[in-house]
SEMAR-332190 format. One record per residue: residue number from 1; z, x, y of N, C-alpha, C in turn; residue in three letters. Coordinates in steps of 0.02 Angstrom, whole numbers, padded with zeros to 5 digits. Example, Ala and Ser with C-alpha at 12.3 -4.5 7.8 and 13.67 -1.06 7.14 Angstrom:
# SEMAR-332190
SITE / 1 / 00390 / 00660 / -00284 / 00390 / 00615 / -00225 / 00390 / 00660 / -00165 / ALA
SITE / 2 / 00354 / 00642 / -00112 / 00357 / 00684 / -00053 / 00394 / 00645 / 00002 / SER
***
This chain:
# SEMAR-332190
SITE / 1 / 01803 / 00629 / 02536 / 01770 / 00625 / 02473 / 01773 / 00555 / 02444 / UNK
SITE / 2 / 01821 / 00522 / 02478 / 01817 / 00450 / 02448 / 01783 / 00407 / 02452 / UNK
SITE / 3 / 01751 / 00425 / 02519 / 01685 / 00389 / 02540 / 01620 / 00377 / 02513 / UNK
SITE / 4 / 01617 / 00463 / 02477 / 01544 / 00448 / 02452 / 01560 / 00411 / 02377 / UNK
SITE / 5 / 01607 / 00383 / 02360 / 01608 / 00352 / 02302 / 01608 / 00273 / 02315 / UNK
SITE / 6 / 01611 / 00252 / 02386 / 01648 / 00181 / 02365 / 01583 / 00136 / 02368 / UNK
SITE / 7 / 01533 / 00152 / 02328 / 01493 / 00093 / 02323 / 01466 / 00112 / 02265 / UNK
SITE / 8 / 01529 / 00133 / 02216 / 01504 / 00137 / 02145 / 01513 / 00073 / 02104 / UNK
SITE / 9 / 01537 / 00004 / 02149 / 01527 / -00048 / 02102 / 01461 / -00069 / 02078 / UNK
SITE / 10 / 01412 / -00047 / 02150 / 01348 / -00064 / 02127 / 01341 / -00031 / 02062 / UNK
SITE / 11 / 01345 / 00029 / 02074 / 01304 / 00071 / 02017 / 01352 / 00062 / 01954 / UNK
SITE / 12 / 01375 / 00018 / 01947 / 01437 / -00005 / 01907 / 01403 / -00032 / 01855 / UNK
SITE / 13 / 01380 / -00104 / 01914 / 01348 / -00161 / 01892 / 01268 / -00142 / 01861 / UNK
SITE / 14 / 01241 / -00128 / 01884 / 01171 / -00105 / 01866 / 01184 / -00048 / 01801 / UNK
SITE / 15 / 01220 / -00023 / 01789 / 01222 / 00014 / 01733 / 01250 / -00046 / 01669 / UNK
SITE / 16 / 01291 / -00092 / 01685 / 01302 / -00148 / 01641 / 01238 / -00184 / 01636 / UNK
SITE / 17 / 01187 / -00209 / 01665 / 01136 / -00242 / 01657 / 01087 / -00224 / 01611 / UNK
SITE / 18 / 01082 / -00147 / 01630 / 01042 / -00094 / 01587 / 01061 / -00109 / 01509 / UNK
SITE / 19 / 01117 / -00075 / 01540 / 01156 / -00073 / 01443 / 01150 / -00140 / 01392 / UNK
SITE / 20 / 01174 / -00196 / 01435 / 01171 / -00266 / 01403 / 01093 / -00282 / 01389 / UNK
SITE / 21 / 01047 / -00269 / 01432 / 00984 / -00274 / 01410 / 00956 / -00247 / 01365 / UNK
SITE / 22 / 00980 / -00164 / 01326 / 00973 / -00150 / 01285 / 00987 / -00158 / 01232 / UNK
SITE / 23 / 01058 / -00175 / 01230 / 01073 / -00215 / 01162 / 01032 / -00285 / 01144 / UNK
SITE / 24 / 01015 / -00317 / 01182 / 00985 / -00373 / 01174 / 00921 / -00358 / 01152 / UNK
SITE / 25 / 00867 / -00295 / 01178 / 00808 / -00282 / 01162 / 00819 / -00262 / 01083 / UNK
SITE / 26 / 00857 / -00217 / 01064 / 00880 / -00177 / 01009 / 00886 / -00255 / 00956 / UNK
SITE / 27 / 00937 / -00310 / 00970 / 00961 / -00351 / 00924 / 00899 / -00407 / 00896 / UNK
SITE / 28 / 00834 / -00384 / 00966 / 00783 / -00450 / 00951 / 00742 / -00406 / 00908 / UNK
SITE / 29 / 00734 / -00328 / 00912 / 00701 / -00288 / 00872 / 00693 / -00279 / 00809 / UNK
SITE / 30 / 00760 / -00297 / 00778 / 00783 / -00295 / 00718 / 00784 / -00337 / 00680 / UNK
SITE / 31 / 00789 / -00405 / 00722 / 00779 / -00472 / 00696 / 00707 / -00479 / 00708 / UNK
SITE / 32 / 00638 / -00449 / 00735 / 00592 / -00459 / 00721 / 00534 / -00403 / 00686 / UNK
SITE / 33 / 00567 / -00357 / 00666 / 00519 / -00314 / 00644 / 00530 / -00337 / 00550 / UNK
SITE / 34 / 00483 / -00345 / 00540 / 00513 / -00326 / 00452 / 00553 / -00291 / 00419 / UNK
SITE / 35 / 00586 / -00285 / 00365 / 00618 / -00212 / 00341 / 00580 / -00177 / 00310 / UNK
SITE / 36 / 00522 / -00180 / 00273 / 00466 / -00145 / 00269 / 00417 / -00115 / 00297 / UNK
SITE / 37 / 00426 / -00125 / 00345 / 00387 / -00104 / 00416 / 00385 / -00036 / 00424 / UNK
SITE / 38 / 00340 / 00018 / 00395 / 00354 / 00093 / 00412 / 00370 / 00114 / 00346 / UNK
SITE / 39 / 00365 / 00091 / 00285 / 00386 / 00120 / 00230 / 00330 / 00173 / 00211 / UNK
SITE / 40 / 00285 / 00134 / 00224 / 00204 / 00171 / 00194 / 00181 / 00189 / 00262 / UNK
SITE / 41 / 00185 / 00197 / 00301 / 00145 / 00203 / 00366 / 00165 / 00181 / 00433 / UNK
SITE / 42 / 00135 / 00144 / 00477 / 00142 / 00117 / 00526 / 00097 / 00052 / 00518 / UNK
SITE / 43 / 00127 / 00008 / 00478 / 00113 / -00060 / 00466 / 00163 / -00097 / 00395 / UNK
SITE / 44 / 00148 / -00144 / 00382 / 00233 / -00185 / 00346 / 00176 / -00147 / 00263 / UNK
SITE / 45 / 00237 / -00141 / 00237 / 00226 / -00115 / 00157 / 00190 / -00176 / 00120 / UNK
SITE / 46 / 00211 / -00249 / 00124 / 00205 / -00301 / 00108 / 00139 / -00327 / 00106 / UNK
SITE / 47 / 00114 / -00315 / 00174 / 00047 / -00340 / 00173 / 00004 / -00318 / 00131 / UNK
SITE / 48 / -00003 / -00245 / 00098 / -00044 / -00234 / 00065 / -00049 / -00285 / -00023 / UNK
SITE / 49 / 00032 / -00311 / -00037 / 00015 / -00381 / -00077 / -00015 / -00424 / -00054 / UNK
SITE / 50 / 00005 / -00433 / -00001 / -00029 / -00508 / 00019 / -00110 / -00500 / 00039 / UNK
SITE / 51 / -00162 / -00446 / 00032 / -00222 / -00429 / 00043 / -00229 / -00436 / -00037 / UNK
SITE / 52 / -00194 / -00414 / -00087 / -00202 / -00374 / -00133 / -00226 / -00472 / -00172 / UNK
SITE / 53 / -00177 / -00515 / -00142 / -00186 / -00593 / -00181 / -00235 / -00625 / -00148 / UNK
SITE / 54 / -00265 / -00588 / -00125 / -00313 / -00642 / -00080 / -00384 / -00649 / -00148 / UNK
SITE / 55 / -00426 / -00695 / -00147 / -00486 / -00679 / -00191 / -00537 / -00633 / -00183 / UNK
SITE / 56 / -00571 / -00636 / -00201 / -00617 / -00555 / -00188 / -00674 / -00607 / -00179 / UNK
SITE / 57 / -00712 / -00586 / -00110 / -00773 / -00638 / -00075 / -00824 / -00600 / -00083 / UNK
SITE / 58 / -00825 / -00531 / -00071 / -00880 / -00471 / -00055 / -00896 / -00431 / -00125 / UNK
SITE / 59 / -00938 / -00413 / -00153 / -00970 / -00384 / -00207 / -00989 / -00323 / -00193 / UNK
SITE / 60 / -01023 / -00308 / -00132 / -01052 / -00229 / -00120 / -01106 / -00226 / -00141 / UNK
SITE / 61 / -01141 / -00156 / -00117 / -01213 / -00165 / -00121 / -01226 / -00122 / -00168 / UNK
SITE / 62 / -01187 / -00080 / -00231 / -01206 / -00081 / -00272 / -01208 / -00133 / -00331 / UNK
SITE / 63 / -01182 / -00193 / -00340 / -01191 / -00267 / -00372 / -01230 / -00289 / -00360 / UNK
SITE / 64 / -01270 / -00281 / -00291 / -01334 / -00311 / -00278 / -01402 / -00265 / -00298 / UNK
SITE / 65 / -01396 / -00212 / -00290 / -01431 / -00162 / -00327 / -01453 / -00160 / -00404 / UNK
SITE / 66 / -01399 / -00194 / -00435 / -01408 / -00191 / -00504 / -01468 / -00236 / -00526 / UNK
SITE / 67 / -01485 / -00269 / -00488 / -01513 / -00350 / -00517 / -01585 / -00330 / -00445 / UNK
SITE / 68 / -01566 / -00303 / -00399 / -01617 / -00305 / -00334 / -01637 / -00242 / -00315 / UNK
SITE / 69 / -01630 / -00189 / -00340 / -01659 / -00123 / -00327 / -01722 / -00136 / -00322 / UNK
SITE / 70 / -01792 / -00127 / -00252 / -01831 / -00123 / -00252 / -01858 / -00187 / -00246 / UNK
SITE / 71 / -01836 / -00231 / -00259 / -01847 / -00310 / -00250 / -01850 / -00334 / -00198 / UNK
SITE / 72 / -01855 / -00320 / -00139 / -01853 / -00350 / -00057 / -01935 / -00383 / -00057 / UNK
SITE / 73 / -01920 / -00400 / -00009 / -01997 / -00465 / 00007 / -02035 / -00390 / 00027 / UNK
SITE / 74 / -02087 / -00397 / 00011 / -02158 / -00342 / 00032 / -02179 / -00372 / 00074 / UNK
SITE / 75 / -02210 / -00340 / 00133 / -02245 / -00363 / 00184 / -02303 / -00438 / 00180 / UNK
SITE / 76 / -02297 / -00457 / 00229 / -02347 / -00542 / 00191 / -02421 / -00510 / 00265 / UNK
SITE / 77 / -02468 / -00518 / 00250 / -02532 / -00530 / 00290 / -02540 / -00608 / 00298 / UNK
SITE / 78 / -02609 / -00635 / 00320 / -02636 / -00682 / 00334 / -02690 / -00674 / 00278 / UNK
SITE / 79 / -02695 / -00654 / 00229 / -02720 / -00661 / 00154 / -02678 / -00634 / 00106 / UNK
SITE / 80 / -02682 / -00674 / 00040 / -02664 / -00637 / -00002 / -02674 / -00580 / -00012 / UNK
SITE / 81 / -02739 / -00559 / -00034 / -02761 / -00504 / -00067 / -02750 / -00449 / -00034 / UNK
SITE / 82 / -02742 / -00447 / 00046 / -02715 / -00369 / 00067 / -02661 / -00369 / 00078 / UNK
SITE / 83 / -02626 / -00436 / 00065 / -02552 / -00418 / 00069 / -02528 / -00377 / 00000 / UNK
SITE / 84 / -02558 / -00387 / -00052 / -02530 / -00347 / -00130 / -02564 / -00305 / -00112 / UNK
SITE / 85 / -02619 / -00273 / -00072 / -02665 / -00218 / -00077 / -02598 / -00190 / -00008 / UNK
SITE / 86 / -02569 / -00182 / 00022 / -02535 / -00157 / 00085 / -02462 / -00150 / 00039 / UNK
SITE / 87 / -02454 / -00179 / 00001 / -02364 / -00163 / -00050 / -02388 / -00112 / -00096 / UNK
SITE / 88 / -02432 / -00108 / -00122 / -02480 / -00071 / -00193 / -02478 / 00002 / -00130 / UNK
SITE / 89 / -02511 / 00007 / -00073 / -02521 / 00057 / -00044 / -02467 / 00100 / -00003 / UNK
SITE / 90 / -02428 / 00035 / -00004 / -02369 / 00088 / 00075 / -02314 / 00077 / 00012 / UNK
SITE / 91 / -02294 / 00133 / -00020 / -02211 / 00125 / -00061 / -02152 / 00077 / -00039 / UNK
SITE / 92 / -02135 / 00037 / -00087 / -02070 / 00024 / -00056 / -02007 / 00064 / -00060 / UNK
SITE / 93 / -02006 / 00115 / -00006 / -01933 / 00169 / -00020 / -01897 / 00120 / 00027 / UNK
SITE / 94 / -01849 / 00086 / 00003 / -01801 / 00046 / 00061 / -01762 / 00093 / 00120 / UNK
SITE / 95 / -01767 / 00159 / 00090 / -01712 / 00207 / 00133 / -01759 / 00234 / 00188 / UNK
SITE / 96 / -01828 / 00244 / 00170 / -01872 / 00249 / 00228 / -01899 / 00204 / 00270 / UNK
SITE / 97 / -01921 / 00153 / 00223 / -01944 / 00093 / 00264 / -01906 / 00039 / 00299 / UNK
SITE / 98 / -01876 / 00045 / 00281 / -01806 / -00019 / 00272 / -01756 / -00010 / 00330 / UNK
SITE / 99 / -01753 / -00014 / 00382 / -01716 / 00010 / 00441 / -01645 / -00035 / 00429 / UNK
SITE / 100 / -01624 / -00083 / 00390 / -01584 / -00128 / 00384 / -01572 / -00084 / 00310 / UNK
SITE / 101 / -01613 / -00057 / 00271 / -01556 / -00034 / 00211 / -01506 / -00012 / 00223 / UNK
SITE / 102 / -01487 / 00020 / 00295 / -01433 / 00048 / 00326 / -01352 / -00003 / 00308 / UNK
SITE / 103 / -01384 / -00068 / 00324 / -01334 / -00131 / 00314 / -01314 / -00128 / 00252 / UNK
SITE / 104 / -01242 / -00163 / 00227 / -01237 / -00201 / 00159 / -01275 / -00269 / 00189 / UNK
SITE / 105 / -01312 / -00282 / 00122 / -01330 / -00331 / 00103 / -01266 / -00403 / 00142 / UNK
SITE / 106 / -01206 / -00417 / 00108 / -01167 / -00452 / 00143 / -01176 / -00444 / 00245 / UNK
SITE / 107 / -01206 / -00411 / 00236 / -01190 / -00425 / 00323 / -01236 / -00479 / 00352 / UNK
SITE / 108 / -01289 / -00472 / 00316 / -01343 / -00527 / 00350 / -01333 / -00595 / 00309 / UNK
SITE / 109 / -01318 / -00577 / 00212 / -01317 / -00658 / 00169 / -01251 / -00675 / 00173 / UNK
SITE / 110 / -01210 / -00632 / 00171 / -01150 / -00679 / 00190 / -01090 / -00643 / 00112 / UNK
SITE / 111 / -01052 / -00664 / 00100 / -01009 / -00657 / 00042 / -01043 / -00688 / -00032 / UNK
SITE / 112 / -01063 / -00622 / -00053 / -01108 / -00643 / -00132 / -01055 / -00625 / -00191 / UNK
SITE / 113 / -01001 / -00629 / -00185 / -00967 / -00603 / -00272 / -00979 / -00662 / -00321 / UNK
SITE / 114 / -00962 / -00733 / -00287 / -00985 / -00794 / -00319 / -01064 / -00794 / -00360 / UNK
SITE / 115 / -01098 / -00765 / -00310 / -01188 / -00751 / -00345 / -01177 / -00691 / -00393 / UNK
SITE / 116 / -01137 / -00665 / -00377 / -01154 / -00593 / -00438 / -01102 / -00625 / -00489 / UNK
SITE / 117 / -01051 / -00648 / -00497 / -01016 / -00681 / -00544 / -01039 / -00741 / -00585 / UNK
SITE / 118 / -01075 / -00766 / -00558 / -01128 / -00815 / -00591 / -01196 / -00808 / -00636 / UNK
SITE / 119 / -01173 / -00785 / -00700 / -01214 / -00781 / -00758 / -01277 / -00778 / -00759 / UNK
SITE / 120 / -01260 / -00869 / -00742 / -01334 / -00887 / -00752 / -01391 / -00885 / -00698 / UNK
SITE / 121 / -01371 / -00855 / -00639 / -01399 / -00859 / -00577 / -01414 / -00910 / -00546 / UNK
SITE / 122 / -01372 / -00966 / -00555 / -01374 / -01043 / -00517 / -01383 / -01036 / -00461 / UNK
SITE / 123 / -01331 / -00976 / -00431 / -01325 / -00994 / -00365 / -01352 / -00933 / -00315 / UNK
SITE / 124 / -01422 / -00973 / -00272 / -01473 / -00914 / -00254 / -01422 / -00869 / -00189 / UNK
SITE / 125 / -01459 / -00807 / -00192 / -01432 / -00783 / -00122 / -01459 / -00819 / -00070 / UNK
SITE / 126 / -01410 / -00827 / -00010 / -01440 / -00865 / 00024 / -01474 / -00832 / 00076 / UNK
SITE / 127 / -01522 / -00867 / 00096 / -01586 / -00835 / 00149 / -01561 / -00843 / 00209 / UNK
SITE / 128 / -01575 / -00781 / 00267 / -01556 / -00769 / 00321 / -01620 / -00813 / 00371 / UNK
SITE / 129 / -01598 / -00862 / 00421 / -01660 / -00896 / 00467 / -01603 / -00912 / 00521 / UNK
SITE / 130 / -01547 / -00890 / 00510 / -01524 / -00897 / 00601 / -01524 / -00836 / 00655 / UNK
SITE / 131 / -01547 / -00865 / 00703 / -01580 / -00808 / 00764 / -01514 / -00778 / 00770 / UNK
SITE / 132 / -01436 / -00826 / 00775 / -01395 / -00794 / 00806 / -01363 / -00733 / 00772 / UNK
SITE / 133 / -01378 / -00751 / 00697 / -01381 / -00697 / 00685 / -01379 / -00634 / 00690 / UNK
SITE / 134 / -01443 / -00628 / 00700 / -01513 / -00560 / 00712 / -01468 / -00554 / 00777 / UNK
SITE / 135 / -01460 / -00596 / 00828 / -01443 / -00571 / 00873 / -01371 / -00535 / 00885 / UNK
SITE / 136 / -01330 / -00538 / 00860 / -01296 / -00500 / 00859 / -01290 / -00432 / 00865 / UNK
SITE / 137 / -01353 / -00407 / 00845 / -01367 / -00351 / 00827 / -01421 / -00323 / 00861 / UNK
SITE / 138 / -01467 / -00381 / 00886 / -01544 / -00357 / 00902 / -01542 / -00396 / 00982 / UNK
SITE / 139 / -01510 / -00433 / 01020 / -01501 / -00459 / 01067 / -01510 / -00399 / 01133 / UNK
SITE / 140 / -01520 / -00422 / 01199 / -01515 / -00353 / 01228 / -01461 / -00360 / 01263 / UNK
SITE / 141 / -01433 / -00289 / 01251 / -01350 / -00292 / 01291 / -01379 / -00202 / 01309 / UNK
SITE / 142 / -01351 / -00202 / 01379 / -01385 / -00139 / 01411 / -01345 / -00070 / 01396 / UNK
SITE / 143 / -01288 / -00084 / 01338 / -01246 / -00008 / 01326 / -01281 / 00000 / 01249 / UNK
SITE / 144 / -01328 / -00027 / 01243 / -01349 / -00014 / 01171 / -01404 / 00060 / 01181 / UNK
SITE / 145 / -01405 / 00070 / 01145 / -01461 / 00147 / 01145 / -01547 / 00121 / 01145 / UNK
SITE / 146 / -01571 / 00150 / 01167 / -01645 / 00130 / 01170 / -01681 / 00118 / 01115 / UNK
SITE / 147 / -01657 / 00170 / 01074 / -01698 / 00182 / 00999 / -01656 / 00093 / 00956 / UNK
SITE / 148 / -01614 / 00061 / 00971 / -01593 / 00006 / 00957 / -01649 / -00057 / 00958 / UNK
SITE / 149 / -01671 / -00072 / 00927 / -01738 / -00145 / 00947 / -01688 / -00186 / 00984 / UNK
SITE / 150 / -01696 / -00210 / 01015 / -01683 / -00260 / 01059 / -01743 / -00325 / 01099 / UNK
SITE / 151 / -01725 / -00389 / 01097 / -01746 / -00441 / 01117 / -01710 / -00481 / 01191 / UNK
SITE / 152 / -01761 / -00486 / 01224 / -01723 / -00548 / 01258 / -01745 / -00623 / 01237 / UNK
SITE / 153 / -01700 / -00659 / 01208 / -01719 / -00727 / 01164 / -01757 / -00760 / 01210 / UNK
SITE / 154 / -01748 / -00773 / 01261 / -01792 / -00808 / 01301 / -01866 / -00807 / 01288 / UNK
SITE / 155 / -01878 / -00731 / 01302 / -01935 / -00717 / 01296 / -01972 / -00716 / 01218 / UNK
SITE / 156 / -01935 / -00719 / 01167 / -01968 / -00764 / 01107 / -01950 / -00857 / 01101 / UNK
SITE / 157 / -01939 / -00884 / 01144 / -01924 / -00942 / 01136 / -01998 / -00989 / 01129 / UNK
SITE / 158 / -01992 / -01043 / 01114 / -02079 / -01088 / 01114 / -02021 / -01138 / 01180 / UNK
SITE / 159 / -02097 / -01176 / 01189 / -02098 / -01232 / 01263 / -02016 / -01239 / 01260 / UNK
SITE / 160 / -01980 / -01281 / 01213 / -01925 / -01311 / 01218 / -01876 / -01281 / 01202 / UNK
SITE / 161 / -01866 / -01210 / 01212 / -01814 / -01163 / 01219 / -01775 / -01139 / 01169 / UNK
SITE / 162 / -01807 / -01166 / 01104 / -01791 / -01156 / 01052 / -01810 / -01096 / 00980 / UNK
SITE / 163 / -01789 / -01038 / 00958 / -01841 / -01001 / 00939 / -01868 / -01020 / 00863 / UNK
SITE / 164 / -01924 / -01023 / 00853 / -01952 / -01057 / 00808 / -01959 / -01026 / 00747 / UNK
SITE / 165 / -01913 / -01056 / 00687 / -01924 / -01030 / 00631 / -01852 / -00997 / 00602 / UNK
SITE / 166 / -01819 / -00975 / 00702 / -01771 / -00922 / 00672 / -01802 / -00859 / 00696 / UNK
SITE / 167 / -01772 / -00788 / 00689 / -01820 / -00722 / 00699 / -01862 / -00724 / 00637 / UNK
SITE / 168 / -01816 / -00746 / 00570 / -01886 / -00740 / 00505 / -01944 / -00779 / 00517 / UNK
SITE / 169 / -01972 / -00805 / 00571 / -02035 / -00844 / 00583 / -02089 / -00797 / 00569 / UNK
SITE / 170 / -02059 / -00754 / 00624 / -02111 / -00687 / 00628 / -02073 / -00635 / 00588 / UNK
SITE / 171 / -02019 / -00617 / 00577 / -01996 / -00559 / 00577 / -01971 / -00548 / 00481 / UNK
SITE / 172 / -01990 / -00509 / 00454 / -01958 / -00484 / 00402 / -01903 / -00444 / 00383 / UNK
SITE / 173 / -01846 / -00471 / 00390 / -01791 / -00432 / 00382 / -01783 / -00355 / 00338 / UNK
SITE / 174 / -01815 / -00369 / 00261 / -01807 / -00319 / 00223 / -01860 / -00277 / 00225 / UNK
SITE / 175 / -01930 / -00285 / 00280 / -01975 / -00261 / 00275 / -01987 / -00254 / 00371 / UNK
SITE / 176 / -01931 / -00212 / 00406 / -01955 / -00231 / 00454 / -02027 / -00217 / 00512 / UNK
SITE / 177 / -02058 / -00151 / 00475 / -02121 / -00142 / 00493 / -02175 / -00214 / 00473 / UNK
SITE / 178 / -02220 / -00221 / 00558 / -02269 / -00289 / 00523 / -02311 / -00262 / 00470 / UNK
SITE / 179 / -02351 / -00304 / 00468 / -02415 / -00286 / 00403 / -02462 / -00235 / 00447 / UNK
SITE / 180 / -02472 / -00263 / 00494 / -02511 / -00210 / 00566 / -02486 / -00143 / 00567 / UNK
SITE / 181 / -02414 / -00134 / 00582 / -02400 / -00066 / 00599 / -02412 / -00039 / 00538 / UNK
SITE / 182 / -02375 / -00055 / 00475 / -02378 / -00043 / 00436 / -02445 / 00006 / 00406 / UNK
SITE / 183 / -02500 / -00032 / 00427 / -02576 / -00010 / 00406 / -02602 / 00036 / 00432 / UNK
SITE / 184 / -02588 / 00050 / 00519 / -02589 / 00083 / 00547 / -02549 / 00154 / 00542 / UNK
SITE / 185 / -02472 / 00136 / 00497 / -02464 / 00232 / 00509 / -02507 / 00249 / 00441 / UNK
SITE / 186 / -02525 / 00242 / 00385 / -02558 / 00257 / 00313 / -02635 / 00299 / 00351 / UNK
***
């Protein structure tokens, strides 16, 4: 019986390695987790001050509503006169027409509390004309769903590979039916 024991120094040693490694994991644990850590949840109690001091950048899209309900650009033609005769005729319901009313507003202009905090309206919202934008969203990436619009930029690019204008060259963000389709479902 003595035999099957005598190479319990190994298992001696390897049980000391274990153990010592645990205390060491345990001592770096404690010295790196916060003590607030888990009070409220599974994240540090603390942070929610330190979110809480940050400034407020975003307004929401009912602040923008107050002042812009119904206000989006109306479709433009290649004349005046049927472009007000095509806004006069097709409603502007943003929730029907408006495939982007889906968005806050902030997602495409950017952080407006500064514009809604500003009285006097000095400071305009700013206008959306970068492609990369749009692309984020409208680019073609092949796990997107079909019913998704999608572009390959290339294929709107002019001679020098550049897309011209931005997507708002052609494209109306708050109006995204053209003046064409538009006329066509009425």
């Amino acid at each position: 019986m003595r035999d099957r024991f005598r190479h319990h120094q190994h298992v001696f040693r390897v049980g000391v390695v274990l153990g010592v490694g645990l205390v060491v994991f345990l001592i770096a644990r404690a010295a790196a987790i916060p003590s607030d850590f888990g009070v409220l949840g599974f994240y540090r109690a603390g942070a929610l001050d330190d979110i809480r001091a940050l400034p407020i950048v975003h307004a929401g899209r009912t602040a923008c509503l107050e002042c812009h309900d119904g206000t989006y650009d109306p479709p433009e033609s290649e004349n005046e006169v049927s472009a007000k005769a095509l806004a006069t005729m097709v409603p502007l319901d943003p929730a029907r027409d408006n495939k982007h009313f889906r968005l806050n507003c902030e997602a495409c202009h950017g952080p407006l509390q500064k514009h809604v905090a500003d009285d006097d309206k000095e400071l305009p919202v700013p206008k959306v004309a970068s492609a990369s934008l749009c692309l984020n969203c409208h680019g073609k990436v092949s796990g997107r769903p079909k019913s998704q619009p999608q572009v390959v930029p290339a294929a709107h690019a002019n001679d020098v590979g550049q897309m011209k204008d931005g997507c708002v060259g052609c494209h109306k963000p708050h109006w995204p039916k053209t003046a064409k389709k538009a006329a066509k479902t009425e």
